[in-house]
C-alpha positions as a Markdown table, in Angstrom:
| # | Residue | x | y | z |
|---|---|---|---|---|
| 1 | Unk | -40.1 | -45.9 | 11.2 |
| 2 | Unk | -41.4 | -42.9 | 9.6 |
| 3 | Unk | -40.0 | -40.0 | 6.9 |
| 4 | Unk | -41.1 | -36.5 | 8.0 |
| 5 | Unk | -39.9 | -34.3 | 5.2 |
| 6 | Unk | -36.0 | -36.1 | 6.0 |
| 7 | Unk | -34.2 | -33.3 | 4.2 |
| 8 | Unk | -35.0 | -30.9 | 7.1 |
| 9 | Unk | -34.5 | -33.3 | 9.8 |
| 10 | Unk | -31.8 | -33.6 | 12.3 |
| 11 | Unk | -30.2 | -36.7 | 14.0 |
| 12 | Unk | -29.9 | -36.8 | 17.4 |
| 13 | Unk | -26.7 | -35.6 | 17.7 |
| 14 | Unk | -27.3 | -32.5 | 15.7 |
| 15 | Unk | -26.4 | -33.1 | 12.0 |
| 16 | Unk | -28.7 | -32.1 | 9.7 |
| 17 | Unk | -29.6 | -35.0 | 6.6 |
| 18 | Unk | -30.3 | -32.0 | 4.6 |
| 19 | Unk | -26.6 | -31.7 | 4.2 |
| 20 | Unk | -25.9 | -34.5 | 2.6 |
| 21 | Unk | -25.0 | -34.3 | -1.4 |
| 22 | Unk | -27.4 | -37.2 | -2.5 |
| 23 | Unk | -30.1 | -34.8 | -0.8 |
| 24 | Unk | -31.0 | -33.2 | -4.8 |
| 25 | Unk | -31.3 | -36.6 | -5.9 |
| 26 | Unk | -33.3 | -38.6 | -3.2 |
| 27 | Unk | -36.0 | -35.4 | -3.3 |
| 28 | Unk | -36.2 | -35.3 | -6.8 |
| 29 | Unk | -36.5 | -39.4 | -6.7 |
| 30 | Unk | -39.2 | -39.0 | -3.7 |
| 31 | Unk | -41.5 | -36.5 | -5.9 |
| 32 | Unk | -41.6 | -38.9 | -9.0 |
| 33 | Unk | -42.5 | -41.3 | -6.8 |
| 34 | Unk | -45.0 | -39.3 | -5.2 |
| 35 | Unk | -46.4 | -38.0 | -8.6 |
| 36 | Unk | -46.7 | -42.4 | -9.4 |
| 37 | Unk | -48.5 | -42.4 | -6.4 |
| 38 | Unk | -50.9 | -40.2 | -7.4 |
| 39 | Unk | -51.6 | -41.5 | -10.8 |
| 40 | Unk | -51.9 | -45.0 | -9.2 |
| 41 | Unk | -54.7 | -43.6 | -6.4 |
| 42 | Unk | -56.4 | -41.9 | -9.8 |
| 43 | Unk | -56.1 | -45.7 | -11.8 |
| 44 | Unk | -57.3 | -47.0 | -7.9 |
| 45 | Unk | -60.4 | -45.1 | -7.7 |
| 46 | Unk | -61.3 | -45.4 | -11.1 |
| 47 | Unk | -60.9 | -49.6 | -11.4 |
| 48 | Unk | -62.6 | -50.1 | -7.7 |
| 49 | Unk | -65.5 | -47.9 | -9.4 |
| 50 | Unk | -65.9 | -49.6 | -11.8 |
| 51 | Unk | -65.6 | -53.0 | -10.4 |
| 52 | Unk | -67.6 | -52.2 | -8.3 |
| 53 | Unk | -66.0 | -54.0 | -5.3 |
| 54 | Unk | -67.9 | -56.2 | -2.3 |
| 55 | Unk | -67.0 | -54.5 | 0.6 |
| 56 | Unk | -69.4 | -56.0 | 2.6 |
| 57 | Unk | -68.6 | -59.6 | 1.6 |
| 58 | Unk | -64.7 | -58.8 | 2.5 |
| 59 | Unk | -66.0 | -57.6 | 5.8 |
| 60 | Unk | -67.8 | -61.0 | 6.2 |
| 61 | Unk | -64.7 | -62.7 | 5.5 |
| 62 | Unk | -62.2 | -60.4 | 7.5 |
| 63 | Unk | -65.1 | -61.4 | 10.4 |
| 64 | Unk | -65.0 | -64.8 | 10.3 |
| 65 | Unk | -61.7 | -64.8 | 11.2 |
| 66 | Unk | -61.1 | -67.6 | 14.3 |
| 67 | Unk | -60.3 | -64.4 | 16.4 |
| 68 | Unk | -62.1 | -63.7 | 19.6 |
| 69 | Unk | -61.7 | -60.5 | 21.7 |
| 70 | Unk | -59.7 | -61.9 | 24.3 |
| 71 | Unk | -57.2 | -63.0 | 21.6 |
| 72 | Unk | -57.1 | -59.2 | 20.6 |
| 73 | Unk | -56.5 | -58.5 | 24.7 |
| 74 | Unk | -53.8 | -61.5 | 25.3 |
| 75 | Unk | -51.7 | -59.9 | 22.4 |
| 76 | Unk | -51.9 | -56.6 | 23.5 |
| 77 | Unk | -50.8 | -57.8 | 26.9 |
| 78 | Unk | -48.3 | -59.8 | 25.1 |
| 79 | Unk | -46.8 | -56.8 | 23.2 |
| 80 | Unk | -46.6 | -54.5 | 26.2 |
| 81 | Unk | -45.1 | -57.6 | 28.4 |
| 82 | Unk | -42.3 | -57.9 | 25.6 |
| 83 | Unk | -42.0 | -54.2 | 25.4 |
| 84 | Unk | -41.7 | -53.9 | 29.6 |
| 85 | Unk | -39.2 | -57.2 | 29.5 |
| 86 | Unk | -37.3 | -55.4 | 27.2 |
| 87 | Unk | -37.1 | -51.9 | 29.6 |
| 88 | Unk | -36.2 | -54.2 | 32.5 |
| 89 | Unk | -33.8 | -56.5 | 31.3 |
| 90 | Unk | -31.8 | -53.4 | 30.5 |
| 91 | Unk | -32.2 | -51.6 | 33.4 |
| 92 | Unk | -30.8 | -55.2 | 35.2 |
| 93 | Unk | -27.4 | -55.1 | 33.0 |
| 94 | Unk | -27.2 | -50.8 | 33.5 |
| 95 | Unk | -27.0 | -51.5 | 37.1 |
| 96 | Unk | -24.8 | -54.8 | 37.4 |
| 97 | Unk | -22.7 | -53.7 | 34.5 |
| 98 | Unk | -22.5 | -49.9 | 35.8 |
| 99 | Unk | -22.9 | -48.7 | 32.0 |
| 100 | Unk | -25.8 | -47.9 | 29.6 |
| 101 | Unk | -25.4 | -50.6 | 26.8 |
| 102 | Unk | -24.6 | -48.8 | 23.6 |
| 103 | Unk | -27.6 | -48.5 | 20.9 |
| 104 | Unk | -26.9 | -51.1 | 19.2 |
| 105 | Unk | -26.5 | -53.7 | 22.1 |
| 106 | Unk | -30.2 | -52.6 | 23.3 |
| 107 | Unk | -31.2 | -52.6 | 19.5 |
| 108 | Unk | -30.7 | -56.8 | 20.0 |
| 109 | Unk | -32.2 | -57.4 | 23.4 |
| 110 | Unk | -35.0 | -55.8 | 21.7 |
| 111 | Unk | -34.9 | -57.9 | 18.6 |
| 112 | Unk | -34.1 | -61.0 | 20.6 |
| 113 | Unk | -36.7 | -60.2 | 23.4 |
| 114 | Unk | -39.8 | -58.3 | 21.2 |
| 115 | Unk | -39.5 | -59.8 | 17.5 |
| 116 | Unk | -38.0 | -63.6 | 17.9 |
| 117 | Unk | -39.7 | -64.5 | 21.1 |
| 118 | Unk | -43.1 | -62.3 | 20.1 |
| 119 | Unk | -42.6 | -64.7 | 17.2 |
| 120 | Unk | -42.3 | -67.9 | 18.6 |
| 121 | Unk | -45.2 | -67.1 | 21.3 |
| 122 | Unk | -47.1 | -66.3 | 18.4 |
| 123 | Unk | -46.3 | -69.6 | 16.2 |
| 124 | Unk | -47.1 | -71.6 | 19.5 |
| 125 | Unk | -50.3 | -70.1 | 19.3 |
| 126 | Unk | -51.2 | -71.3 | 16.4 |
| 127 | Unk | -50.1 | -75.1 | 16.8 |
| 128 | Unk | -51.7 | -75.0 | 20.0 |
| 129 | Unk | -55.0 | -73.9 | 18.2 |
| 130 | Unk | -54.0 | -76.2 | 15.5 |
| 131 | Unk | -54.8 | -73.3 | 12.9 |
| 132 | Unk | -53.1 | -73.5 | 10.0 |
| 133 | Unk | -51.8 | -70.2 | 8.4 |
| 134 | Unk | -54.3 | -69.7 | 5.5 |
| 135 | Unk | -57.8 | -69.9 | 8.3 |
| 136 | Unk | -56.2 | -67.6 | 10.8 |
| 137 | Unk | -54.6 | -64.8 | 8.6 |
| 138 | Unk | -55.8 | -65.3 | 4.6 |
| 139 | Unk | -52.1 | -66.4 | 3.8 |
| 140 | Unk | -52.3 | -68.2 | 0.7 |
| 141 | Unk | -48.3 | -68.5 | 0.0 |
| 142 | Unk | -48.7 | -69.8 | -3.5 |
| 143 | Unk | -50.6 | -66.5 | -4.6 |
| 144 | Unk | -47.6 | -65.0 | -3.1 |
| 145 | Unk | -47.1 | -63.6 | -6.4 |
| 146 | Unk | -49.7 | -61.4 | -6.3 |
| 147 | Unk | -49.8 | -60.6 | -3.1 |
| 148 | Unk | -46.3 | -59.0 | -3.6 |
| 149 | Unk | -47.9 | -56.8 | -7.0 |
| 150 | Unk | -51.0 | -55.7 | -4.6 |
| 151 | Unk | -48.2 | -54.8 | -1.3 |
| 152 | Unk | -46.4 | -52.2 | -4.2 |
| 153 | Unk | -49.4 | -51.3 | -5.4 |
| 154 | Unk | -51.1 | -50.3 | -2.2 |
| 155 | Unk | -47.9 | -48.8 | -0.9 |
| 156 | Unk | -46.9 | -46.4 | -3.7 |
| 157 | Unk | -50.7 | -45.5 | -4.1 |
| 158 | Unk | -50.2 | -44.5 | 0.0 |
| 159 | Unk | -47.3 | -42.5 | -0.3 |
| 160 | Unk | -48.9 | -39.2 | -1.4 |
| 161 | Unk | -51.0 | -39.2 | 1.6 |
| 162 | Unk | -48.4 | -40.3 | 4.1 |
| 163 | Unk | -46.1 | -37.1 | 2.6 |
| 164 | Unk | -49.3 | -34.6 | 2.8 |
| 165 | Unk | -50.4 | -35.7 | 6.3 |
| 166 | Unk | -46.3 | -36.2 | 7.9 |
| 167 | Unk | -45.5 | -32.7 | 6.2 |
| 168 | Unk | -49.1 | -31.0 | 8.2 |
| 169 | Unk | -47.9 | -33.0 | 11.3 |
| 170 | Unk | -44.8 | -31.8 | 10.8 |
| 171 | Unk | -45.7 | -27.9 | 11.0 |
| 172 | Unk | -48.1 | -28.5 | 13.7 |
| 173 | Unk | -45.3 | -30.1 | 15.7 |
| 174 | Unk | -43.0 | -27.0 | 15.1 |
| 175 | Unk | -46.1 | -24.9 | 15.6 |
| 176 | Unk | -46.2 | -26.2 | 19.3 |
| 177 | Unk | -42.1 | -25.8 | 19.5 |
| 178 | Unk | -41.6 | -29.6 | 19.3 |
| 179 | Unk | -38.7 | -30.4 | 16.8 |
| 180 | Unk | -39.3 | -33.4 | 14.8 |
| 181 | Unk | -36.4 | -35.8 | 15.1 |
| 182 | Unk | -35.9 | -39.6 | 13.5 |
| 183 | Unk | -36.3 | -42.7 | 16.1 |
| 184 | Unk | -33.2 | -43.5 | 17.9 |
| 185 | Unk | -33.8 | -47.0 | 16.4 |
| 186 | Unk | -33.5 | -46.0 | 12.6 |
| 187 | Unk | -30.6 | -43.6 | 13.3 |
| 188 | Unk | -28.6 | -47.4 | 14.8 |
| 189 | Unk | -29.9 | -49.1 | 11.3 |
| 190 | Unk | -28.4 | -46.4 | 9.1 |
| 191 | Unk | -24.9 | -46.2 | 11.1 |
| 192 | Unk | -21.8 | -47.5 | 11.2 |
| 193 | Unk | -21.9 | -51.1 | 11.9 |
| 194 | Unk | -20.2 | -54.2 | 10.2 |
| 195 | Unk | -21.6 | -55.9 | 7.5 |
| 196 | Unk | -23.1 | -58.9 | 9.2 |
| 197 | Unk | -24.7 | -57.1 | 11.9 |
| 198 | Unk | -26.3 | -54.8 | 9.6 |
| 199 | Unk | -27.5 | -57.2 | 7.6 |
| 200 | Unk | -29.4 | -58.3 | 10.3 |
| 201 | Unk | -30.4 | -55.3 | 11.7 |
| 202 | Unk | -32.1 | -54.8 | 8.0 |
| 203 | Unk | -33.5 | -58.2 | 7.7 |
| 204 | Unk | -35.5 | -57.3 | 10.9 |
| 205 | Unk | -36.6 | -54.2 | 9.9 |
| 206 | Unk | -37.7 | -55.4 | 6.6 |
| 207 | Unk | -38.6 | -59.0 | 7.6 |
| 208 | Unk | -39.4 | -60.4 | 11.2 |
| 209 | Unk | -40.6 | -56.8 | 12.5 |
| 210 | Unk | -43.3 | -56.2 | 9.8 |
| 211 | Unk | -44.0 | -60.1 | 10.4 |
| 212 | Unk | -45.0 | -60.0 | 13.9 |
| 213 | Unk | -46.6 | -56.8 | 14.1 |
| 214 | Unk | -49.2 | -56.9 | 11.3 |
| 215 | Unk | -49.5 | -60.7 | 12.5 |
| 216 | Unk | -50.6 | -58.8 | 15.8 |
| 217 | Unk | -52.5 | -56.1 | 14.4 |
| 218 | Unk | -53.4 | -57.1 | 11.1 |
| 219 | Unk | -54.0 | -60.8 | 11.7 |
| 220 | Unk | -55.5 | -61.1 | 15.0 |
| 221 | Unk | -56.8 | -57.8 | 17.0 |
| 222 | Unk | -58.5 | -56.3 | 13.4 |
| 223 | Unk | -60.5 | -59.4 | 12.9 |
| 224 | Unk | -61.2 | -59.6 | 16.5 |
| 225 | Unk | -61.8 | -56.0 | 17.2 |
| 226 | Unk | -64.6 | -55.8 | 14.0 |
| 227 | Unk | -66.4 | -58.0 | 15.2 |
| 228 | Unk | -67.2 | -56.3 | 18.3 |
| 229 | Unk | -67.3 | -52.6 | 17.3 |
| 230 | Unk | -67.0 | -52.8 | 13.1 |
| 231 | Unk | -64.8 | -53.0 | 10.4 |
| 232 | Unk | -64.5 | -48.7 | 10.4 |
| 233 | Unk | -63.9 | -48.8 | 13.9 |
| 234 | Unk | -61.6 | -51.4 | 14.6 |
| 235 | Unk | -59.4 | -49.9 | 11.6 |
| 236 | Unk | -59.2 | -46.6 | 13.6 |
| 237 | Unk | -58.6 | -48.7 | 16.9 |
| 238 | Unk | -56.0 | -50.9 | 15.4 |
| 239 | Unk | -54.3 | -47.7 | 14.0 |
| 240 | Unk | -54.4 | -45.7 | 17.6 |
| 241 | Unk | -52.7 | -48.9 | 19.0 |
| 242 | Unk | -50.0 | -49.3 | 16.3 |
| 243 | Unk | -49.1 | -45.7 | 16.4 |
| 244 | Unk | -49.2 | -45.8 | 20.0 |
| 245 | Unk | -46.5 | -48.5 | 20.8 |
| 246 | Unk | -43.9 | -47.4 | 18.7 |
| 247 | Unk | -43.4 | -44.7 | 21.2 |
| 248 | Unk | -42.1 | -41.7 | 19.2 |
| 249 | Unk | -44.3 | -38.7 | 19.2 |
| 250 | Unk | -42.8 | -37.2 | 16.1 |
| 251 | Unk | -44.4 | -40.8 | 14.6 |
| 252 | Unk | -47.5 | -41.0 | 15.7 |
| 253 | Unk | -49.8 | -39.3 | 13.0 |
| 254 | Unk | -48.0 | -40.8 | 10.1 |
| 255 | Unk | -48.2 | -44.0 | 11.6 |
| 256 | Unk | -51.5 | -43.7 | 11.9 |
| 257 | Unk | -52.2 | -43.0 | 8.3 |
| 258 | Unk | -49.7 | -46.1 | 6.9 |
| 259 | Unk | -51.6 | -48.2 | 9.5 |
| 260 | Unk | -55.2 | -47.6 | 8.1 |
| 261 | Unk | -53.5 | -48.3 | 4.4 |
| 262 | Unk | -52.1 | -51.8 | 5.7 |
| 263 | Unk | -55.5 | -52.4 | 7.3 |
| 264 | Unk | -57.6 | -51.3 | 4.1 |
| 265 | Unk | -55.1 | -53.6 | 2.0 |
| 266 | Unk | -55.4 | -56.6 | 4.3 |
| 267 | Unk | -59.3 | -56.5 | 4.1 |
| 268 | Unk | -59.5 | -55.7 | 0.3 |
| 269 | Unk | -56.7 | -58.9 | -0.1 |
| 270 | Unk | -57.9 | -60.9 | 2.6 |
| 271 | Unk | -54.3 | -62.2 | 2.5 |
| 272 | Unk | -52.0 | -60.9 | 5.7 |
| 273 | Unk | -48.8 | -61.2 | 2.9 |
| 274 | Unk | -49.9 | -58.5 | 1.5 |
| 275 | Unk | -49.8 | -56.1 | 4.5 |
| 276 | Unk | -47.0 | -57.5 | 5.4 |
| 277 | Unk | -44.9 | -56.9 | 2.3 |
| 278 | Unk | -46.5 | -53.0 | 2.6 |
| 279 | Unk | -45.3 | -52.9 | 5.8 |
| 280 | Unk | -41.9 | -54.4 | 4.2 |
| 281 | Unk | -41.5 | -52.2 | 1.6 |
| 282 | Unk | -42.0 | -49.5 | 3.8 |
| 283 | Unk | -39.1 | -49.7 | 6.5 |
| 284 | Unk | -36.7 | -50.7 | 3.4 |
| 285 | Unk | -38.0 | -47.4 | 1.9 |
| 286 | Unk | -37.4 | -45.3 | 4.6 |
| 287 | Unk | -33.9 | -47.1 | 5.6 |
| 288 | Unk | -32.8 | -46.5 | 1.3 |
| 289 | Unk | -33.8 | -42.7 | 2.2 |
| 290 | Unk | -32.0 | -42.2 | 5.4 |
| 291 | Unk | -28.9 | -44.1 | 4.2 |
| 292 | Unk | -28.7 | -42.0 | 1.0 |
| 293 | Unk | -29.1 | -38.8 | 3.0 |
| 294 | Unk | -26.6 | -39.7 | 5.5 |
């Protein structure tokens, strides 16, 4: 899910967010945010320079991760397996059924068949391995703490450079007569549904989703990936990969950037909690926006 200068987006059925009344008030609430995110890239630079930060010995530990190349392979296969049961367990019910499911109704295959089972496959894994959380992904729960003050820190810091480079990918998308529209999936989160099911609906976006895919990215094909090709280059591979399976054109720069901030985090954390929480943070951010613009 991504936020390409929202106020002068459309949804897919033509409205314009831009005409909502809260539009004054989310921009104005965006560019304090982005002028925090500034000052906190400014403190950033300044207290890793002066710290003086091992790189090298974080790259050493995000090595040493129990993560093999074919581990990075069998959850790529596994992603694009979920993602192609998905497509044809709904073609199965459009044809018996003789109707396209509504959005919602393919929004929970998809949870059901991509997050929850991606989930459990993945939690399998690691009993069968018999690796406990902490060796395979850094996840010390009891500094959860401070892995939650390092995910807002690392995401606010971000947001100026996920503004500047979705606002340039923007134009260039318009340049090439390509209008930039929200996924279909974040217009269904914002709409009208009853209370439990969008609670739900939210508690993927902001919970289970971020869970299972920086578990996939983060945790196991980064590690695996650097150790074959380097930390540089399997940040830019992971990113590629993340932006590439969302699947949304519009998307695919900005998701890009935010993926080579949630890999930078994890390697200067070492803790997977703290990518996840970014990755948190940031669907609940961009769900606040498109529900106040609405």
């Amino acid at each position: 899910m991504n936020t390409l200068a929202l106020a002068a987006m459309r949804l897919p059925d033509g409205t314009t967010l831009g005409h909502s009344t809260a539009t004054g008030l989310v921009v104005a609430l965006y560019v304090a945010l982005l002028g925090l995110g500034l000052l906190t890239t400014i403190a950033l630079v300044f207290y890793f320079h002066r710290r003086q930060v091992d790189w090298d010995g974080r790259k050493r530990v995000l090595v040493a991760r129990p993560w093999q190349a074919a581990d990075a392979l069998g959850m790529l296969v596994l992603l694009v397996g979920l993602q192609s049961g998905t497509a044809i367990l709904l073609a199965v019910v459009r044809k018996f059924a003789h109707a396209t499911p509504s959005e919602t109704a393919q929004l929970l295959m998809q949870t059901l068949l991509l997050h929850w089972l991606g989930l459990a496959l993945v939690v399998a894994l690691l009993a069968w391995r018999r690796l406990p959380w902490h060796t395979a992904f850094g996840m010390a729960w009891r500094s959860a703490g401070r892995g939650a003050g390092l995910a807002a820190l690392f995401f606010v810091a971000v947001l100026p450079f996920f503004w500047f480079y979705s606002a340039l990918y923007e134009l260039g998308l318009r340049w090439c007569g390509i209008e930039p529209e929200l996924q279909q999936v974040a217009v269904t989160l914002t709409g009208s549904q009853p209370l439990g099911l969008r609670i739900y609906l939210v508690g993927i976006a902001v919970v289970v989703a971020p869970l299972f895919e920086e578990i996939l990215f983060r945790g196991i094909m980064l590690p695996a990936l650097a150790r074959r090709v380097g930390v540089g280059r399997a940040i830019i591979l992971v990113a590629l990969l993340f932006a590439a399976v969302h699947l949304h054109v519009p998307a695919l720069l900005p998701l890009f950037v935010i993926s080579v901030a949630f890999s930078l985090a994890y390697l200067y954390s070492g803790n997977l909690l703290v990518p996840v929480l970014m990755h948190g943070l940031f669907n609940a951010f961009n769900l606040a926006l498109l529900t106040a613009l609405r």
